[in-house]
C-alpha positions as CSV (number, residue, x, y, z in Angstrom):
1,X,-25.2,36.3,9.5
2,X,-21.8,35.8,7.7
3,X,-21.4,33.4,5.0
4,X,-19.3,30.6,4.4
5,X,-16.7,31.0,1.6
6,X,-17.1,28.8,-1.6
7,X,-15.3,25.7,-1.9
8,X,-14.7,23.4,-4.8
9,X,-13.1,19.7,-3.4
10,X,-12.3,17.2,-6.0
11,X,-12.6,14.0,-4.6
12,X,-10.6,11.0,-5.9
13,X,-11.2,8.0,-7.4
14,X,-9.9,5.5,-7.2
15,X,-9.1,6.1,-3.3
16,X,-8.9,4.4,0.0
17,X,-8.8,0.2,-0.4
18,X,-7.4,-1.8,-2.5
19,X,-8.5,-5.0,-3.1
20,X,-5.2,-6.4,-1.5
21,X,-6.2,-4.3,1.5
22,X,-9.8,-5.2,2.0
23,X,-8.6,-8.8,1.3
24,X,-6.1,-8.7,4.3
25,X,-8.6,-6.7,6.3
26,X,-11.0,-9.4,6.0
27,X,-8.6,-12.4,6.6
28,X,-8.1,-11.1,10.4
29,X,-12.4,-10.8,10.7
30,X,-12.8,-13.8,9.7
31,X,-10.4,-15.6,11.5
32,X,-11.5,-13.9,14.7
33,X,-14.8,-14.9,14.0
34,X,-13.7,-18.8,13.1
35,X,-11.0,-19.0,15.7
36,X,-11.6,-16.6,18.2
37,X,-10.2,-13.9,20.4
38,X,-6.9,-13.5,20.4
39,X,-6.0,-14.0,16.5
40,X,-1.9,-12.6,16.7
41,X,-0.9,-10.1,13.7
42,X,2.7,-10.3,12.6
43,X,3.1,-6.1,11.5
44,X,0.7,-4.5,10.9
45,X,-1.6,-5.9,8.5
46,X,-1.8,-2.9,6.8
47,X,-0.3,0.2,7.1
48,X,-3.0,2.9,8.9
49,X,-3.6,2.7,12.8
50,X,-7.1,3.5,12.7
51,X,-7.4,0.1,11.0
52,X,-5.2,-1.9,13.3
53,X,-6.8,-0.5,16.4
54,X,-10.3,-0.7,15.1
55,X,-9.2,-5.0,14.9
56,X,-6.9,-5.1,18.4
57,X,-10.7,-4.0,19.6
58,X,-12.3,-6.9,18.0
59,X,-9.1,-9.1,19.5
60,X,-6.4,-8.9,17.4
61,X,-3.1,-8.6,18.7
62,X,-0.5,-7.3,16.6
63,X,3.3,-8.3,17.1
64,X,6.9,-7.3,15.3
65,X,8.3,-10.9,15.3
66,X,7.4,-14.7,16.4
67,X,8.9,-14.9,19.3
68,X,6.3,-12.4,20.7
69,X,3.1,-15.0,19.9
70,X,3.1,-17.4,23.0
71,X,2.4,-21.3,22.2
72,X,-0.5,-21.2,21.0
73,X,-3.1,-23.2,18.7
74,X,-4.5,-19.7,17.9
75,X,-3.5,-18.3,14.7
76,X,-0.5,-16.0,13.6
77,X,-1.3,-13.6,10.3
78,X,1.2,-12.3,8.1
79,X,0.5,-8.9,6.8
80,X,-0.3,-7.6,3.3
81,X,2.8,-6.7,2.9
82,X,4.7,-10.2,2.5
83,X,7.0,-12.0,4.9
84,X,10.8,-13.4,3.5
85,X,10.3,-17.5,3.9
86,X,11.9,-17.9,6.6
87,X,9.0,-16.7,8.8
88,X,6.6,-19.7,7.7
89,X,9.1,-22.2,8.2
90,X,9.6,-20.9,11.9
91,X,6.2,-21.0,12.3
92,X,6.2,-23.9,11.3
93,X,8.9,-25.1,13.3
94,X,6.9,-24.5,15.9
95,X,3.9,-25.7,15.2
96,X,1.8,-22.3,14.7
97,X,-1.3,-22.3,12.7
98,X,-0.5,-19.4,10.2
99,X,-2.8,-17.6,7.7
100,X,-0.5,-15.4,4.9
101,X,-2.6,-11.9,3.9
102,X,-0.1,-11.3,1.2
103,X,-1.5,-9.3,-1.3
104,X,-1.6,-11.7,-4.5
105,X,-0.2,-9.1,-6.3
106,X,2.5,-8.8,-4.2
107,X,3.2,-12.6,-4.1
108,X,3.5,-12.1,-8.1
109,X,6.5,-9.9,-7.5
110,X,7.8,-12.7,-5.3
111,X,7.3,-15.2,-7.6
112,X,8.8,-13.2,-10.4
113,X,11.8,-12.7,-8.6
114,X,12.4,-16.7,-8.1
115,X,11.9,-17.0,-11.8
116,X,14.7,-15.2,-12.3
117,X,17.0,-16.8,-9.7
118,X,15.7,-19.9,-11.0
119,X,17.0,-18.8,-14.7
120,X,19.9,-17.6,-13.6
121,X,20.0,-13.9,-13.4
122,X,21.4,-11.9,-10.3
123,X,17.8,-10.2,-9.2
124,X,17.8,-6.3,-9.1
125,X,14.7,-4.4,-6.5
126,X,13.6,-1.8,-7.2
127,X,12.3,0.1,-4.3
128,X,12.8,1.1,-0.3
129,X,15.1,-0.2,1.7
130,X,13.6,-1.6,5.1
131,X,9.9,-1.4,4.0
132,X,8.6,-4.6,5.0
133,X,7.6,-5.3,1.4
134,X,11.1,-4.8,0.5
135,X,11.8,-7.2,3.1
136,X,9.7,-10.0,2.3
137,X,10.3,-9.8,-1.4
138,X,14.3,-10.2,-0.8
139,X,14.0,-13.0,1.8
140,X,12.2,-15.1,-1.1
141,X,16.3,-15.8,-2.3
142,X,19.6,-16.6,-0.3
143,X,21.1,-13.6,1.1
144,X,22.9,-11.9,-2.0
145,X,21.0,-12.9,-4.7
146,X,18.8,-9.7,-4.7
147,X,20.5,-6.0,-5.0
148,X,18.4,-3.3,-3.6
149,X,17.9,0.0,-5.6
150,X,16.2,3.4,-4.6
151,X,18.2,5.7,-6.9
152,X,19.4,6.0,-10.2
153,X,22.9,6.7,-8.7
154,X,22.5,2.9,-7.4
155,X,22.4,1.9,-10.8
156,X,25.4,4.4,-11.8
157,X,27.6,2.6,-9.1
158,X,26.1,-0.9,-9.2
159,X,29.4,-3.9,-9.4
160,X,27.1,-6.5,-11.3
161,X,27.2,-7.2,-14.8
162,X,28.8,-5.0,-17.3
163,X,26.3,-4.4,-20.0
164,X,27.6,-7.4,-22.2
165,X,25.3,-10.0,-23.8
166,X,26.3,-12.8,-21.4
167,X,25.1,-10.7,-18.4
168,X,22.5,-12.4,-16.5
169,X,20.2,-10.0,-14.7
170,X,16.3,-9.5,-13.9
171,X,14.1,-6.9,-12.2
172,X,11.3,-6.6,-10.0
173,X,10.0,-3.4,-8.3
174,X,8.0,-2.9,-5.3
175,X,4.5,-2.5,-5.7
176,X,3.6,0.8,-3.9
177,X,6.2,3.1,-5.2
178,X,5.4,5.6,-7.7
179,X,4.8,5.0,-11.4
180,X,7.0,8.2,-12.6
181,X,9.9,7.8,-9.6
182,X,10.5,4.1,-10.7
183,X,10.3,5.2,-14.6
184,X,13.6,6.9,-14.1
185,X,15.5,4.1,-12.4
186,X,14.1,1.3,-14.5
187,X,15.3,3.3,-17.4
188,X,18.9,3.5,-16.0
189,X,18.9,-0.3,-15.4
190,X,17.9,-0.9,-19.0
191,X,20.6,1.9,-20.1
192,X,23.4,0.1,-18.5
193,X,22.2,-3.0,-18.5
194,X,20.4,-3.9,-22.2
195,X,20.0,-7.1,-22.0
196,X,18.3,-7.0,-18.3
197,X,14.9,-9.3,-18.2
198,X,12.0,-7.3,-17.2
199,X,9.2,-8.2,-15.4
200,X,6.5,-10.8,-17.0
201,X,4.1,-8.5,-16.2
202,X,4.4,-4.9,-14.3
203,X,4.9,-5.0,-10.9
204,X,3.4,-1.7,-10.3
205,X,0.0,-2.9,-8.8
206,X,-2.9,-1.3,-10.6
207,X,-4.4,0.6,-7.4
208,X,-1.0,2.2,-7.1
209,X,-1.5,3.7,-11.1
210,X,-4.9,4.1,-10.6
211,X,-4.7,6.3,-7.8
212,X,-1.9,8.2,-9.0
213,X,-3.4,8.9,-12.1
214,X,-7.1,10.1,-10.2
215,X,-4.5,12.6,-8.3
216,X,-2.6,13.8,-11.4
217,X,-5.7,14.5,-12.8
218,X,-7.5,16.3,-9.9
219,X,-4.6,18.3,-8.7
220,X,-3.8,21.0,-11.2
221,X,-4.8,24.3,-10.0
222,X,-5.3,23.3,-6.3
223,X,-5.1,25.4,-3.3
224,X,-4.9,22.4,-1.2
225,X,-4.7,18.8,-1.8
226,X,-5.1,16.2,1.3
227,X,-3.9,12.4,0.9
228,X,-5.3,10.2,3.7
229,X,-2.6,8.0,5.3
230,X,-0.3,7.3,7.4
231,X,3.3,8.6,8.0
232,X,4.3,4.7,7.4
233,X,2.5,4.0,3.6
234,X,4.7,4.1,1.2
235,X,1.5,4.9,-1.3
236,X,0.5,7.3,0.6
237,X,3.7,9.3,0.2
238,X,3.9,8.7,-3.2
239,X,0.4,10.2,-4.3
240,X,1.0,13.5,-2.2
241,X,4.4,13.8,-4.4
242,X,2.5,13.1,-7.7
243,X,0.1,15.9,-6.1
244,X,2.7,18.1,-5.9
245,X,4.3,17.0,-9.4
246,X,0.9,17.6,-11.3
247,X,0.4,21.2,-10.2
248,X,-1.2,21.2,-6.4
249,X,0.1,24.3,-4.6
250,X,0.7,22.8,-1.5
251,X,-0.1,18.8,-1.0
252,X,0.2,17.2,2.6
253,X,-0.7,13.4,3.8
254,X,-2.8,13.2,6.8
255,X,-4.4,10.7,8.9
256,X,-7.7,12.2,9.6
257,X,-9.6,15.3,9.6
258,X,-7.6,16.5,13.0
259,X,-4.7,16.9,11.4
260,X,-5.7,19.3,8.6
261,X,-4.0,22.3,8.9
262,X,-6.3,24.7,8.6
263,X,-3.8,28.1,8.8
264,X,-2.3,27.2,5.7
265,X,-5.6,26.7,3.9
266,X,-6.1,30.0,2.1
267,X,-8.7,32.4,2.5
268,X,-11.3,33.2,0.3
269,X,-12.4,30.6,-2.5
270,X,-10.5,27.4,-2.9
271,X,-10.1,24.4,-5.0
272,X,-9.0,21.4,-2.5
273,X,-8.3,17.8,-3.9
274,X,-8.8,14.6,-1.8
275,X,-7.6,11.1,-2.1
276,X,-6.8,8.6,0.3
277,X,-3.9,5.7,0.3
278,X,-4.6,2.3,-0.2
279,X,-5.1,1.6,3.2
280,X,-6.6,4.5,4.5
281,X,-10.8,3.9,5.2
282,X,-13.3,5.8,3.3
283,X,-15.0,7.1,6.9
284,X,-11.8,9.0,7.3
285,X,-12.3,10.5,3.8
286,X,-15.9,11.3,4.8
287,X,-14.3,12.9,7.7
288,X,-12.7,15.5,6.1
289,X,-14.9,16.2,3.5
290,X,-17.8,17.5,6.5
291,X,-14.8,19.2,7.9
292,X,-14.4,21.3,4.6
293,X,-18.2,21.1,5.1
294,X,-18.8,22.7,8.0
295,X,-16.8,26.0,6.8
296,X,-17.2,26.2,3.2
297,X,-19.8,26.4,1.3
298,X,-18.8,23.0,-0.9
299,X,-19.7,21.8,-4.3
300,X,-18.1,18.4,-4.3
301,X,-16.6,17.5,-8.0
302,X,-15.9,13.8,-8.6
303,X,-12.7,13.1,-10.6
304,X,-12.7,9.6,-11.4
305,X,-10.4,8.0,-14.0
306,X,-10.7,4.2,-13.8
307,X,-13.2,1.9,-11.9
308,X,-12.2,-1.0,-10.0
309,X,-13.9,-4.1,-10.1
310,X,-11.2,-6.3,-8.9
311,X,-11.4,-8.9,-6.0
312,X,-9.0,-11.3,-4.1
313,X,-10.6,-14.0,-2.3
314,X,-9.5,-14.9,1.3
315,X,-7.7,-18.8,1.8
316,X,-10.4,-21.6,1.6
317,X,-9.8,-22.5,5.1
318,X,-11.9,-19.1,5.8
319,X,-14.7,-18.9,2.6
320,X,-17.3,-20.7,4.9
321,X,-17.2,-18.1,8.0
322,X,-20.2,-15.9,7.4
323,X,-20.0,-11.9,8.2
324,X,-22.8,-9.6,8.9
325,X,-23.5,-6.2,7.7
326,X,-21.5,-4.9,10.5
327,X,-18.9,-6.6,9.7
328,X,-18.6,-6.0,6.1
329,X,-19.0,-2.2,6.6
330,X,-16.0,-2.3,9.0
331,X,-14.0,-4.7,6.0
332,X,-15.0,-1.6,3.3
333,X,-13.6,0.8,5.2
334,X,-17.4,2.5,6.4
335,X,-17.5,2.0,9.9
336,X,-15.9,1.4,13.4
């Protein structure tokens, strides 16, 4: 009988959901439990389709824009990931119940960003043009009141403000980008710029750092190490670049346990790291892990560098719906 080769896997943690995430996830249960089938989903309300097709099979149906939801007293979600304001007021407009899954973390970047405008200052963003966080965070001001930067040669070439002491500029950063890409850039704003207003408080949301600084830690030395995501999370991107930063040999995102590669998995005994993005489930990390499993004799090794404790409640209108076991294990990220 021929044996399996040894295996170390470091598994993440922090990993998986957020408490934004599981927030969000739990807005569209309950409201399909209070309101019924169909509950519509403006984007999708996070970013992973095993999520958003494990809730169009409880009812959910997910759309791009407004115009797609018919009239309707049912209600319309918007995703985790923020909407500009001029999506509630045409909601409103026409007379849509809506229920807004923002992450509150994200909402503190909005409201950071009106501070500014209210105080004055031209608002620089820091982060990725067209993601829909991006999107929603800029259509919180008038059109030109927000300049977009991904690069530090955006801040080399930006026309505002000259550096003097009557400039009147602010910052915000999107929350899912990574910790050491947007240390660079914010440190070319404050170079040009000195007298730029940061943040009140970091927009970097703390699952972002956390799970970035689980990865840095587990990925030195690794063979192999696997993010959980999808192609479209920005977070999820990030931490298989900070995998590759901190010393993995080779890092790759995938969704699920079908997409490992396994030709490009040495032979012989390996060290593989795990995490997962913020919106990825923890069944898919289970996934992979009995994949790895099945041919490797596997020691699993935890690497844990923070616990999270941290909870955002759902909108009142939804506190008194009750959910089952069932449904809290498909909220969590365990189940179907």
């Amino acid at each position: 009988m021929s044996h399996k080769p040894q295996a170390t896997l470091r598994l993440c943690g922090p990993r998986g959901f957020c408490a934004g995430v599981d927030r969000a996830i739990q807005i569209v249960v309950l409201a399909l439990k209070k309101y019924g089938a169909p509950v519509y989903v403006r984007h999708e309300i996070v970013h992973n389709r095993y999520v958003v097709e494990g809730l169009e099979n409880l009812g959910a149906v997910f759309v791009e824009t407004l115009d797609e939801v018919p009239a309707t007293d049912q209600p319309v979600i918007f995703s985790a990931h923020g909407v500009p304001k001029s999506v509630p007021a045409a909601a409103e407009a026409r007379n849509l119940l809506y229920l807004d899954a923002t992450c509150p973390l994200v909402s503190k970047v909005h409201k950071q960003a009106m501070l500014h405008a209210k105080r004055g200052r031209h608002v620089l963003l820091v982060g990725h043009r067209g993601h829909p966080e991006v999107v929603g965070t800029m259509g919180q001001l008038e059109p030109g009141a927000v300049t977009l930067l991904e690069t530090e040669e955006d801040v080399a070439v930006l026309s505002v403000g000259s550096g003097n002491a009557g400039d009147a500029l602010g910052y915000v950063t999107q929350t899912t980008l990574s910790v050491d890409d947007t240390a660079g850039i914010i440190g070319a704003i404050h170079k040009r710029f000195p007298n730029v207003v940061a943040p009140s408080a970091e927009s970097i949301c703390y699952a972002t750092t956390n799970r970035q600084e689980a990865v840095k830690a587990a990925a030195p030395g690794t063979d192999v190490f696997l993010v959980v995501g999808a192609e479209n999370s920005s977070n999820s991107k990030r931490l298989v670049e900070a995998a590759s930063r901190a010393g993995a040999k080779q890092a790759a995102l995938v969704a699920d346990a079908s997409e490992v590669d396994w030709g490009t998995v040495p032979d012989g005994e390996i060290t593989v790291g795990l995490s997962a993005g913020a919106s990825a489930p923890e069944l898919l990390v289970e996934g992979i892990v009995e994949a790895f499993r099945e041919r490797y004799e596997l020691t699993v090794d935890l690497a844990i560098t923070a616990v999270e404790d941290e909870e955002f409640l759902v909108m009142r209108a939804l506190r008194d719906v009750p959910l089952d076991a069932a449904d809290m294990a498909f909220v969590n990220g365990n189940a179907a």
